[in-house]
C-alpha positions, -999 to 999 in steps of 0.1 A, spaced: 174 625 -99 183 613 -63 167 584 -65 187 578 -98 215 576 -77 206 559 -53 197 532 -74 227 529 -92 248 532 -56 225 499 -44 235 477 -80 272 487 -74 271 479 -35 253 445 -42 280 437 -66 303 437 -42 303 399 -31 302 391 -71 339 404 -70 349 384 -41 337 355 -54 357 358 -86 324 359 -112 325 368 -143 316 403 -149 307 425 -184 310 464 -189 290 473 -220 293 506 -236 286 519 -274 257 544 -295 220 542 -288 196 553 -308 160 561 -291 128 559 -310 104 579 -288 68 577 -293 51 601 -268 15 586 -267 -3 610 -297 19 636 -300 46 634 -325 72 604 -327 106 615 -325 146 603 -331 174 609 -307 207 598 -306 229 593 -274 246 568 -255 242 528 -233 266 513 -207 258 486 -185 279 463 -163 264 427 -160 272 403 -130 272 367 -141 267 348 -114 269 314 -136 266 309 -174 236 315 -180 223 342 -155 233 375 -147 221 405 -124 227 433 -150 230 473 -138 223 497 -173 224 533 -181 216 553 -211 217 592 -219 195 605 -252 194 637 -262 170 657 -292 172 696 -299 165 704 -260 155 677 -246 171 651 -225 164 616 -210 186 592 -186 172 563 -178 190 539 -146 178 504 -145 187 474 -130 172 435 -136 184 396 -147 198 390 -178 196 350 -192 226 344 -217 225 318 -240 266 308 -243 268 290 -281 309 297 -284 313 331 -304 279 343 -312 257 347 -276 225 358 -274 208 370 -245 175 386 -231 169 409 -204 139 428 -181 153 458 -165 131 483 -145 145 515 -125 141 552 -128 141 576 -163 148 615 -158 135 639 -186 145 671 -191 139 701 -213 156 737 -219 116 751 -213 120 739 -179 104 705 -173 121 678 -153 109 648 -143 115 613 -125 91 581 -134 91 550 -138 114 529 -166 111 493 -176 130 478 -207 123 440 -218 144 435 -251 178 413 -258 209 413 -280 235 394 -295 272 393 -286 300 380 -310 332 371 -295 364 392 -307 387 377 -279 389 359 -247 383 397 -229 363 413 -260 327 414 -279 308 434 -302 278 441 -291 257 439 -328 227 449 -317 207 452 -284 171 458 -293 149 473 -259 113 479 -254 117 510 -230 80 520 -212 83 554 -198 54 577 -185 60 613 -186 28 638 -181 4 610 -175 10 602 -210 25 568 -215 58 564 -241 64 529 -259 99 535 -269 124 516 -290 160 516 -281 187 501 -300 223 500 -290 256 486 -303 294 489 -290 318 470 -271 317 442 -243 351 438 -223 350 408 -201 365 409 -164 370 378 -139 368 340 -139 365 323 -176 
């Protein structure tokens, strides 16, 4: 879990000169959905929660910091990524894709915990509300986790809000 944080205390400290140069930045947040499939044991649902801030460093890239909480009966999984984001500006609707890779925490009520390696290559579409506000429709993720030596090819999907911050 400490390296959890630490990685999320590097995105925010290397997102410092993004500010000072005035960029454009996104803060994501909304419902995820998690479609776990623990390598042959049984598939399984959970609901729970994404934010993520983006850094857009001009209009088409962006150095993108995400989160995201799921929880089922006893069991719970964080996951703390970081990785570019290319967005694909057409006027209201914007599509983009992204690779993140970081850090995933699972833990149980029995007693298990445990930190491995996360990776998420997926992409979403963003329609415009306002100048300072999207809706997120969808954001569809590929998330690779490996939890006792088994390997999990999980699908995430997410929707919410986007509020936009900084230079337009």
């Amino acid at each position: 879990m400490k390296s959890a944080l630490v990685v999320t205390a590097l995105v925010i400290l290397c997102a410092m000169p993004g500010f000072a140069q005035d960029s454009q930045v996104d803060i994501f947040g909304g419902y995820s959905y998690l479609h776990s499939d623990p390598g042959g044991l049984a598939s399984g649902n959970a609901s729970g929660w994404e934010a993520s801030v983006g850094w857009n460093w001009n209009k088409w890239f962006a150095i993108k910091g995400d989160i995201s909480g799921h929880y089922c009966c006893d069991q719970r999984m964080h996951n703390f990524m970081v990785g570019p984001q290319i967005n694909f500006h057409s006027g209201k609707v914007n599509p983009f894709l992204h690779g993140l890779i970081g850090v995933s925490h699972g833990s149980s009520d029995a007693g298990f915990s445990d930190d491995v390696l996360a990776f998420a290559f997926g992409g979403g579409i963003d329609v415009k509300a306002s100048d300072r506000i999207s809706i997120r429709i969808a954001q569809v993720d590929y998330l690779g986790t490996r939890y006792a030596d088994e390997t999990q090819n999980n699908v995430r999907v997410s929707a919410g809000l986007v509020f936009h911050f900084g230079k337009k």
